[in-house]
Every structure is written in structure tokens, then in C-alpha cells.
matplotlib code that plots the C-alpha trace (Angstrom):
import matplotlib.pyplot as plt

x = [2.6, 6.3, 8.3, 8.5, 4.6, 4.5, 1.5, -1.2, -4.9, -7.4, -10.2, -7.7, -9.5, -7.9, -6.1, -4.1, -0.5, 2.1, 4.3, 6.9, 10.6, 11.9, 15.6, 17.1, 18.7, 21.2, 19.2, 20.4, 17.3, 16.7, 13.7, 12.7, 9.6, 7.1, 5.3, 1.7, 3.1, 4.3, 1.0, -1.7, -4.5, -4.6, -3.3, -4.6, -2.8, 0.3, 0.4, -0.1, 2.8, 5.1, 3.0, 4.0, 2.8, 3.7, 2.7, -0.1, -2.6, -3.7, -6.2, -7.5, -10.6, -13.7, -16.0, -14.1, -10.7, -9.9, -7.1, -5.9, -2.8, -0.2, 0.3, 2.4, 1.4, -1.8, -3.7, -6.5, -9.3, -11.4, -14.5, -13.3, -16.0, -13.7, -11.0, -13.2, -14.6, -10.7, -9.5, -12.8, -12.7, -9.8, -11.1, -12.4, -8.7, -7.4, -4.0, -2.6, 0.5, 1.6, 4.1, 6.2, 9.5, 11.3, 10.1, 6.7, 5.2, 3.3, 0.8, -1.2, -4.1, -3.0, -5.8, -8.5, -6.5, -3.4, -1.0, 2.6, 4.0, 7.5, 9.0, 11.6, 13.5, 15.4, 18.9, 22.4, 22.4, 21.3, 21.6, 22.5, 19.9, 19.1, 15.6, 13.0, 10.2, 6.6, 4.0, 0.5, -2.8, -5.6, -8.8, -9.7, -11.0, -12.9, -12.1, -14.6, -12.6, -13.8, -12.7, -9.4, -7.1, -8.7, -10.5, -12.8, -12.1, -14.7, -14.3, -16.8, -20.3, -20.5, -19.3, -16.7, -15.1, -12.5, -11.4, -7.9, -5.6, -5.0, -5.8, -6.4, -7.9, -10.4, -8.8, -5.8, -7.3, -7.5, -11.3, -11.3, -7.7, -6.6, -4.0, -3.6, -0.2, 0.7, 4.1, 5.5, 9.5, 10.0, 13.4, 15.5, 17.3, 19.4, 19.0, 20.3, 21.9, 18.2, 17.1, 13.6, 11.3, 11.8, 9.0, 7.9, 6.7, 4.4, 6.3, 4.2, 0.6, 0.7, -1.1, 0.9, 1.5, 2.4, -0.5]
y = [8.8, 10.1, 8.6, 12.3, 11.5, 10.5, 8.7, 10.3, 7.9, 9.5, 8.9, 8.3, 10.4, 12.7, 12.3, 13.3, 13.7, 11.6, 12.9, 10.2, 12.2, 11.5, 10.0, 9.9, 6.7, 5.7, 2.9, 0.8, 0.9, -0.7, 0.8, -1.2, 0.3, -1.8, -0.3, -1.2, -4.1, -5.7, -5.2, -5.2, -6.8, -8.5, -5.8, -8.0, -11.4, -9.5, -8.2, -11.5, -12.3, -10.8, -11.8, -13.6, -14.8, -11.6, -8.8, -6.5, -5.2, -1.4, -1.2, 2.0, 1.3, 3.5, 2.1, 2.1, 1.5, -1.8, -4.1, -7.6, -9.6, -11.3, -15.9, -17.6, -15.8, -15.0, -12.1, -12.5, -10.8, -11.5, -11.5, -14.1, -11.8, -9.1, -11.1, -11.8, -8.4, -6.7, -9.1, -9.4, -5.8, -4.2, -1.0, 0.0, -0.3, 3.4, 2.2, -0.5, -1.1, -4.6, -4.5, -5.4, -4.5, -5.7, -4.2, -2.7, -3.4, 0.4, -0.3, 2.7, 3.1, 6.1, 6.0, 3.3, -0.4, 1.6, 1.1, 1.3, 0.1, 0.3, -1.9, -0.8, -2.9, -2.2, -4.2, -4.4, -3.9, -0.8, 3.1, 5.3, 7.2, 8.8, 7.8, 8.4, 6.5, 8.1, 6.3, 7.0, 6.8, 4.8, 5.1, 2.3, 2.6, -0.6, -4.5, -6.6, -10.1, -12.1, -15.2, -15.9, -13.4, -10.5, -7.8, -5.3, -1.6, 0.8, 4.2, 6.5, 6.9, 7.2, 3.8, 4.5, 1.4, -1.1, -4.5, -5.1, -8.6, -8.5, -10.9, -8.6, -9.0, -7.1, -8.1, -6.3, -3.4, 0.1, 1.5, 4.7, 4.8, 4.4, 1.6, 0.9, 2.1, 2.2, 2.4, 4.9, 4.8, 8.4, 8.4, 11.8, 13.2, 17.1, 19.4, 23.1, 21.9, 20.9, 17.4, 16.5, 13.3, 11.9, 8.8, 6.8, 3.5, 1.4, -1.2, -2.3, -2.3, -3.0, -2.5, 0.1, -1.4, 2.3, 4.0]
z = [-13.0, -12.7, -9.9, -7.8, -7.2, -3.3, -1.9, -2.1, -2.7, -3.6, -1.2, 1.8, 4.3, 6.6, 9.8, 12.8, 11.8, 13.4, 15.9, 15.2, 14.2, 11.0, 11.0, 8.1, 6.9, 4.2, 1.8, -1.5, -3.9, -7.3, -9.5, -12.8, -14.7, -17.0, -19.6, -21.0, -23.1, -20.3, -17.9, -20.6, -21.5, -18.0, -15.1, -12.1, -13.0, -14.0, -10.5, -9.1, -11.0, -8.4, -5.4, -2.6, 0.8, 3.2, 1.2, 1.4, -1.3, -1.2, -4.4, -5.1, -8.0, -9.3, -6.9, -4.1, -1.6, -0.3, 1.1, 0.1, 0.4, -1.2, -1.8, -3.9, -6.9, -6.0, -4.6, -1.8, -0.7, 2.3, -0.3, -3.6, -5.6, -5.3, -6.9, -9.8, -10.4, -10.6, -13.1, -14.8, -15.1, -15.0, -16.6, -13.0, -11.6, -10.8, -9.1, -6.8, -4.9, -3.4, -1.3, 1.6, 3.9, 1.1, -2.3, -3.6, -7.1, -7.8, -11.1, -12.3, -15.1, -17.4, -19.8, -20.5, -20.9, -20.8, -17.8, -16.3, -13.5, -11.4, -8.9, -6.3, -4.2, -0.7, -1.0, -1.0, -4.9, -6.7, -6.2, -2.8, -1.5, 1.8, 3.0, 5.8, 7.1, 7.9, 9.7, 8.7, 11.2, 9.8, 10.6, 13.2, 16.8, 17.2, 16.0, 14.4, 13.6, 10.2, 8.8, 7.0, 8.4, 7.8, 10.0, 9.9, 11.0, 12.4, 13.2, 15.2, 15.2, 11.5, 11.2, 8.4, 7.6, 6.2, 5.7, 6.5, 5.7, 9.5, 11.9, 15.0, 18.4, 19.7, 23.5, 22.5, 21.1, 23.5, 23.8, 20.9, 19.8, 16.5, 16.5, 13.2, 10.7, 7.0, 6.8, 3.7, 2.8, 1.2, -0.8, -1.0, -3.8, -3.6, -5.9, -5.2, -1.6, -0.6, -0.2, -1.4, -1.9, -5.3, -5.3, -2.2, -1.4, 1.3, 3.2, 6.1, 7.9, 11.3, 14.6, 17.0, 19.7, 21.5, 20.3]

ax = plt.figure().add_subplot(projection="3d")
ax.plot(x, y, z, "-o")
ax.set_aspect("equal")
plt.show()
């Protein structure tokens, strides 16, 4: 997956666009890619590798979408099975990106038990580039609390569904709105006078507290 690819899951189903303006920001960045030596034969403890307690998991897999978070060296998931399964078999893995305000680790499946990965880092160090921030709607209109930090979103009568590694109240939450954001970090490179996104990154989920 080159690094001009901007997020774009799979099954991430559609939704309102944000009305949020875009300023665009001056950032330092560092990007370091891995090849399949690096990564391979075990993608999900090579990932844990970088984690740490803060970040967020967004695992995109054959059988599905789901969340996790980040510990010291560790990856979580409000079900441990779902731990097991990834690392047990890794085959089913599409793509994954841990992340926080700070950095994101991006790892990607590019044929069967073949993978890269890239890092890129916010930070004085590294290369100029001019950058915006997007935040994305997901879905979300009612809060059902669970155990451990983690929260399960509802949306509509269809009851579409995830589990996020949020600890959210459903006192807080406003009746039908969708309160909750994935933050994106495009960065810019010109070409011809025009600027356009080279590769972007997740940096936060959060609850809007505007919405």
C-alpha cells in the first residue's frame, strides 16, 4: 500500500460529512517503513511491539471491523478471545493502524503471510510538511457501557454496532446524535503549484463534546 493511499477501510459505512473548516497547519513528520522480514511470521506481537498505554487500535480483518487499545506493549480488546484469534491467525488480518496524537504504526497484509508496515511520527525532528486535520462521524446514537473501558455503540433501529476502547456515559450522551470522532491528519505535498494529500494517518477517537 503506497504512502499516497489515504484512509479509506473497507467496510467503514457511510456518513454525514463534517462541516468542520480545514486550516492548514505547518507539521515536522518522520516516516520509517518495515518490510515483511521485520513484521513476519508474527504481525500481531510485532505491533504490540510499539504499543503503549494511550493508543487506540482500528483492526480491519476478514471477518470483521473492530477497536482495541494500546498498554505497555500490549494490545487489548474488550473480548481477550479476540486477542487470541488475531495472533493465532494472523492470515485473517487485512490491515491495522495503532495510533495516537503523537505517531501511528499503519501495518498492512500484501499477500498471504506477507506484510509491510510504516510508522510516522509528529515532532520537532524530521521533514516540513503542511497538514490538515479531518474529523470523521461515526456511527453512534445511543451508549451501552461494558466493562474495562470499553463501550458499546448503537446506531438506529437496525442496531448497527461497535465496541469502542471508550469509557463513555450514557448521562452525557444527547438522545439520537452521533457524538462520536475519528480524528485523520492528511499530510500535503505540491506538485505543479497544487497541493495534494500524500498519505494520512488516525490520531484520536473522541466523543464531541459540540455535536
Amino acid at each position: 500500500m503506497p504512502y499516497g493511499n489515504t484512509y479509506s477501510p473497507r467496510r467503514r459505512m457511510p456518513m454525514p460529512p463534517t462541516r468542520d473548516l480545514r486550516t492548514i497547519q505547518d507539521t515536522w513528520v518522520q516516516v520509517t517503513p518495515f518490510e515483511d522480514t521485520e513484521i513476519a511470521p508474527e504481525p500481531m506481537t510485532w505491533l504490540a511491539g510499539w504499543a503503549r498505554p494511550g493508543m487506540f487500535l482500528l483492526l480491519h480483518a476478514d471477518d470483521g471491523v473492530l477497536w482495541g487499545r494500546g498498554a505497555a506493549h500490549a494490545l487489548e480488546f474488550s473480548d481477550a478471545a479476540l486477542h487470541t484469534r488475531y495472533t493465532q491467525y494472523p492470515v485473517l488480518i487485512q490491515m491495522a493502524r495503532l495510533f495516537d496524537q503523537t505517531e501511528e504504526i499503519f501495518l498492512w497484509r500484501i499477500d498471504e503471510g506477507k506484510w509491510r508496515a510504516r510508522r510516522v511520527v509528529d515532532g520537532a525532528d524530521g521533514e516540513r510538511m503542511p497538514s490538515f486535520d479531518e474529523p470523521q462521524v461515526l456511527w453512534g446514537t445511543r451508549v451501552e457501557p461494558l466493562n474495562h473501558g470499553f463501550s458499546r455503540m448503537v446506531d438506529g433501529k437496525e442496531g448497527l454496532m461497535h465496541i469502542v476502547p471508550l469509557a463513555l456515559s450514557t448521562d452525557d450522551w444527547k438522545k439520537d446524535r452521533r457524538q462520536l470522532r475519528l480524528d485523520v491528519r492528511h499530510y500535503l505535498i505540491e506538485e505543479q503549484g497544487w497541493l495534494r494529500v500524500h498519505f494520512s494517518r488516525l490520531f484520536n477517537l473522541r466523543k464531541e463534546t459540540n455535536a
